[in-house]
C-alpha positions in Angstrom: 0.0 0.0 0.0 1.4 3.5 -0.9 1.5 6.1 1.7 2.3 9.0 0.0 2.0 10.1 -3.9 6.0 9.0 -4.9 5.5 5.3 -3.2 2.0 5.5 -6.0 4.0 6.4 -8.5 7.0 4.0 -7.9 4.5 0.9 -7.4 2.4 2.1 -10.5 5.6 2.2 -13.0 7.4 -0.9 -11.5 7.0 -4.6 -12.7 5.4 -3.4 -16.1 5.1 -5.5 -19.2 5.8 -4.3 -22.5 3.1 -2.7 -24.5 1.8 -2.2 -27.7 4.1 -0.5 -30.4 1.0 1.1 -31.7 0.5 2.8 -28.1 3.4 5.1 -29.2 1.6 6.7 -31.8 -1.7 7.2 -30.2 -1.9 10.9 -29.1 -0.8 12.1 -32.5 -3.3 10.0 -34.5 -6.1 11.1 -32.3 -5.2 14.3 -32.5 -5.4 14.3 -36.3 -7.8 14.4 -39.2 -8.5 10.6 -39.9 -10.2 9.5 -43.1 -13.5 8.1 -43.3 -13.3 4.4 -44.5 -17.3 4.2 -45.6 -16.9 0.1 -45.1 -14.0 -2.5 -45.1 -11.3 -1.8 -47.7 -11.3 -4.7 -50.2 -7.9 -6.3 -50.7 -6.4 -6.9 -53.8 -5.3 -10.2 -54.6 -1.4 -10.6 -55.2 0.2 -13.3 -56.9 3.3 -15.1 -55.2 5.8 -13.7 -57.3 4.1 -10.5 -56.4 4.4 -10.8 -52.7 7.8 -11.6 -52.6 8.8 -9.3 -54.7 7.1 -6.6 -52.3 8.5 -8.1 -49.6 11.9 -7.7 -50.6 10.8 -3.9 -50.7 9.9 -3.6 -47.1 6.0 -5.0 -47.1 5.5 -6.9 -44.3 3.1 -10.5 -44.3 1.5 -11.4 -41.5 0.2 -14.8 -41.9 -2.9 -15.0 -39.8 -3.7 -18.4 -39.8 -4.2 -20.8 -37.3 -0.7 -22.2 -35.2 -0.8 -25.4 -36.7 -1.3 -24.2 -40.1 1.6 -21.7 -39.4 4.0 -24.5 -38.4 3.0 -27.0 -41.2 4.6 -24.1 -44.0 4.8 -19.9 -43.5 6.3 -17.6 -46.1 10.0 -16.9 -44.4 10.1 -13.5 -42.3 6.3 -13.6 -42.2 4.3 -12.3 -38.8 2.4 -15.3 -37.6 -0.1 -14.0 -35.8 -3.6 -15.9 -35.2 -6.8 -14.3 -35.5 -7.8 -15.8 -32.4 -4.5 -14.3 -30.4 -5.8 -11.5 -30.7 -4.5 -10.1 -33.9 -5.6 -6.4 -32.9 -3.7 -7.0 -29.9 -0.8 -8.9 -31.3 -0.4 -7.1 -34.5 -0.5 -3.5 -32.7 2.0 -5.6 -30.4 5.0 -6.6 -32.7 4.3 -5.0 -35.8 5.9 -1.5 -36.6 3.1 0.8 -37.0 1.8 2.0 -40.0 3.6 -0.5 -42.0 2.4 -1.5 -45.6 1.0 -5.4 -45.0 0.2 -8.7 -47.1 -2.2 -10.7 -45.3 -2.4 -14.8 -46.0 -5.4 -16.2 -44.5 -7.2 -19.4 -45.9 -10.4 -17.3 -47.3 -12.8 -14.3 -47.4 -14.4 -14.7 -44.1 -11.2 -14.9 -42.3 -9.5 -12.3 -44.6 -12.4 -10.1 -43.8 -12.2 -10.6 -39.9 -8.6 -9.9 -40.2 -8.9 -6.5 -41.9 -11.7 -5.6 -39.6 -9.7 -6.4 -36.7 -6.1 -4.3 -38.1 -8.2 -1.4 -38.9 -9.8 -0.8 -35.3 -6.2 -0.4 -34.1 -5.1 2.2 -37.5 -3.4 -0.7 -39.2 -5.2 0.2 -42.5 -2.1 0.4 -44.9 -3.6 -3.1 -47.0 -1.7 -3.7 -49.8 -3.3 -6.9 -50.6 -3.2 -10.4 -49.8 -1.7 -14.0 -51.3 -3.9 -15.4 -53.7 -4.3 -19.0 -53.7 -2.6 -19.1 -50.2 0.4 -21.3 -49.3 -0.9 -23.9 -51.4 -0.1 -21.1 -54.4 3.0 -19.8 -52.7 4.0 -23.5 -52.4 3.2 -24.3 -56.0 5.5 -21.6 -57.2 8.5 -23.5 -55.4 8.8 -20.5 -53.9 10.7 -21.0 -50.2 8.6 -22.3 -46.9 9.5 -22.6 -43.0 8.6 -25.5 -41.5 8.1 -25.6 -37.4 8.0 -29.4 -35.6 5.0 -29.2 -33.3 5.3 -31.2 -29.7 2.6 -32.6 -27.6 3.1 -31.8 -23.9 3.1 -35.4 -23.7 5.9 -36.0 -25.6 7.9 -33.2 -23.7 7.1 -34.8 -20.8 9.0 -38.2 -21.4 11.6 -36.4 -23.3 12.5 -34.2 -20.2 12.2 -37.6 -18.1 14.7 -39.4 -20.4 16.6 -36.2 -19.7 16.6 -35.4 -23.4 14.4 -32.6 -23.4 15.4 -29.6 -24.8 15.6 -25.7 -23.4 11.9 -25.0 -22.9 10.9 -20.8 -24.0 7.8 -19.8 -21.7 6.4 -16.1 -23.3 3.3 -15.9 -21.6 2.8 -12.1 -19.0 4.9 -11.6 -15.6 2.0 -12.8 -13.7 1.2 -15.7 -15.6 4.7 -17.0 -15.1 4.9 -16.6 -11.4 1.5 -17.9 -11.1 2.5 -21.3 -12.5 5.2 -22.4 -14.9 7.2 -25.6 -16.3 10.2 -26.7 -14.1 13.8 -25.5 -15.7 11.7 -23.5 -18.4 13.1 -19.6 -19.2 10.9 -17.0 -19.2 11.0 -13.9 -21.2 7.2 -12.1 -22.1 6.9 -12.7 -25.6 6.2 -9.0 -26.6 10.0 -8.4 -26.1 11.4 -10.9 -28.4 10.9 -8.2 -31.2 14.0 -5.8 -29.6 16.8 -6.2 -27.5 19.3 -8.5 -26.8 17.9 -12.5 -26.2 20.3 -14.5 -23.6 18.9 -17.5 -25.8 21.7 -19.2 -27.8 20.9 -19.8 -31.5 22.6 -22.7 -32.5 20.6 -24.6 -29.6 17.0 -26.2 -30.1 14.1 -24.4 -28.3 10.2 -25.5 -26.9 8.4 -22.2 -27.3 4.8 -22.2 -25.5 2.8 -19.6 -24.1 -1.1 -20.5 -22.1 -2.5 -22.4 -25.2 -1.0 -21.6 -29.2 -1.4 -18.4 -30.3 1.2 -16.7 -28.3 4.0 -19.0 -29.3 3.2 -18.7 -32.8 3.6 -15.0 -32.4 6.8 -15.1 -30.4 8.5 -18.0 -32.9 8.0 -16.1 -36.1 9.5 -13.4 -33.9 12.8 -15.4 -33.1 12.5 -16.7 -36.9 13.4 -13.5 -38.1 16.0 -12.7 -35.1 18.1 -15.7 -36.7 16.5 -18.8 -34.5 16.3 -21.8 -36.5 15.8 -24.4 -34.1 12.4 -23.8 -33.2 9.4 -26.4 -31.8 5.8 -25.3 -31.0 4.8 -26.4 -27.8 1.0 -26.9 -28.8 -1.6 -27.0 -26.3 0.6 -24.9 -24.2 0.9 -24.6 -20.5 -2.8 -25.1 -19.9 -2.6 -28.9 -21.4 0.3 -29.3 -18.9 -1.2 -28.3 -16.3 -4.4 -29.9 -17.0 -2.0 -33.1 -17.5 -0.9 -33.2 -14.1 2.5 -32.6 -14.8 4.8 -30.7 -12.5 4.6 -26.9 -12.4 6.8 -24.7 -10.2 5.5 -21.4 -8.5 7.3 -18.5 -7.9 6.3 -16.9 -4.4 7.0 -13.4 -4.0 
């Protein structure tokens, strides 16, 4: 409990998590002139050879798939956030604000919710998105990144074999100290995108977060720091949990 208004404003500012890039901006675009949109833009579609060649200009993808669709085959250097991770939250998260985007999505209806969703938060800079989808992008022989997926089962009897590898927990501050995977490391996945990462590269890496969505997020975030060696932890810490396997809490 503070006693006074500096205690406040120490216990306020201390412990918190990283925020939004968009957040940044926020004043100045509110305190501007914004065009009306009359309706949700229509994307163009954009062949393969099209998309990579914008992205070689500085367009950025974000893939906005589900995690296991992600992980099966992404466009290299894509965002791979889920519409379900948010992607207003996520997007505004990691991606630099007011960048030109691609969007892959599997159809209309989820292209539609995705645009919706990046244009609440001022992400409305839609170049277009990949027609025909990876299956197209794929058919061009164009290049694909491929993520192994783990069942918490199977990290289970690896780390009892003792052959488990370093386990990657990006879930909030809170979360973490609430509950986490024995041995795991711990850093909040909104700030994989900057800084320097005591995670070696050459070394294999379990990335989860509470369920899916997060990890996807955070590993096409290490994926374009340079990290190879990644493995989606799906189901997450909640399927461990709900497991019975051993968690650790951190007591403050």
């Amino acid at each position: 409990m503070a006693h006074s208004e500096d205690e406040f404003i120490v216990q306020a500012l201390s412990d918190l998590p990283s925020y939004p890039t968009y957040f940044n901006y926020l004043r100045a675009v509110n305190q501007l002139r914004t065009k009306v949109l009359c309706g949700l833009p229509i994307l163009e579609p954009l062949s393969p050879q099209v998309v990579r060649a914008q992205m070689a200009q500085g367009v950025a993808v974000i893939d906005v798939r589900t995690p296991r669709e992600f992980a099966a085959g992404h466009i290299p250097n894509a965002y791979g956030i889920p519409l379900a991770a948010p992607l207003a939250t996520w997007a505004g998260w990691v991606v630099p604000f007011a960048a030109p985007l691609i969007l892959v999505a599997d159809g209309p209806g989820e292209r539609e919710e995705a645009v919706r969703q990046l244009i609440r938060i001022g992400y409305d800079n839609l170049r277009g998105y990949l027609e025909g989808g990876m299956l197209a992008w794929q058919a061009e022989g164009l290049p694909s990144v491929r993520v192994p997926v783990i069942s918490v089962e199977e990290l289970y009897h690896e780390r009892e074999r003792g052959a488990a590898p370093q386990v990657l927990d990006v879930r909030q501050d809170a979360e973490w100290r609430a509950g986490h995977l024995p041995h795991a490391m711990h850093i909040e996945g909104g700030r994989l995108r900057v800084g320097e990462l005591p995670l070696p590269k050459e070394e294999p890496l379990v990335v989860h977060c509470g369920h899916a969505d997060r990890s996807t997020v955070a590993i096409s975030l290490l994926q374009q720091r340079g990290y190879d060696h990644l493995t989606l932890l799906y189901g997450g810490f909640s399927t461990w949990q709900a497991a019975g396997y051993p968690v650790e809490r951190d007591h403050e």
